[in-house]
Phi, psi and omega in degrees: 000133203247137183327305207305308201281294208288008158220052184213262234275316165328293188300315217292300190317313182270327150305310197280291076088262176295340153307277211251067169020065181192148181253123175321133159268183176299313215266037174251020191205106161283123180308161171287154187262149171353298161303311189283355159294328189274335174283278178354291186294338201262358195236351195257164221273123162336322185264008164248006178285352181281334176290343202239304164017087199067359157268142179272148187251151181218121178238155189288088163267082196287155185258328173292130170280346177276304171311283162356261171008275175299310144035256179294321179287342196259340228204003172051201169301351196277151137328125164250118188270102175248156170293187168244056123262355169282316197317293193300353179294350224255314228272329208280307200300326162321284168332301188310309197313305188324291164319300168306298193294304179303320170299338169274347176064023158244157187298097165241138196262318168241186193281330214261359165277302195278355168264023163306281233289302144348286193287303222281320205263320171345158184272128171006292189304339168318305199269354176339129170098325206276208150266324204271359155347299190310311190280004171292305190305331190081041206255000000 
């Protein structure tokens, strides 16, 4: 596991993650259409477009209307826009939950055990904010 991921890209993931009790998938993250590449660029901070530069771009659009749902509650109208070396951040991060849970040798029935089980051993700032706050707290 490489510095970049276990202290950058890891914790955005496991926060976004943990808000909305869902592990992103590939076909839940749509490319931008022309237009909308073209408004992106024309609305992002001048020193960050070089950073974007030939890459796809992306927005989270989920098909579970229940995901959708929490969506709109955590993130309002804004868009959540990622590049496609973040959309992989979210599958590496699956690995981890995976990993982290297998490795303890206890029995998870759902997503919302293991990222119970997830937030309790991780340093707080993973879980800030979130629901799964609580279970850092021993709640």
């Amino acid at each position: 596991m490489d510095f970049d991921f276990l202290f950058f890209r890891l914790p955005a993931a496991l926060q976004f993650i943990f808000k909305l009790n869902y592990i992103p998938c590939e076909t839940d993250f749509k490319e931008l259409t022309s237009d909308q590449y073209a408004s992106f660029y024309k609305n992002i901070p001048e020193d960050e477009i070089n950073s974007y530069d030939g890459k796809k771009i992306f927005v989270f659009l989920p098909e579970n209307p229940q995901v959708y749902n929490r969506l709109i509650k955590s993130f309002g109208d804004n868009l959540v826009i990622v590049s496609e070396s973040e959309r992989s951040t979210f599958a590496e991060a699956s690995e981890f939950i995976d990993n982290s849970c297998d490795k303890s040798g206890e029995v998870f029935n759902t997503l919302s055990e293991k990222l119970a089980y997830v937030a309790k051993i991780l340093p707080a700032q993973f879980s800030e904010g979130t629901p799964y706050a609580l279970h850092k707290k021993g709640k």
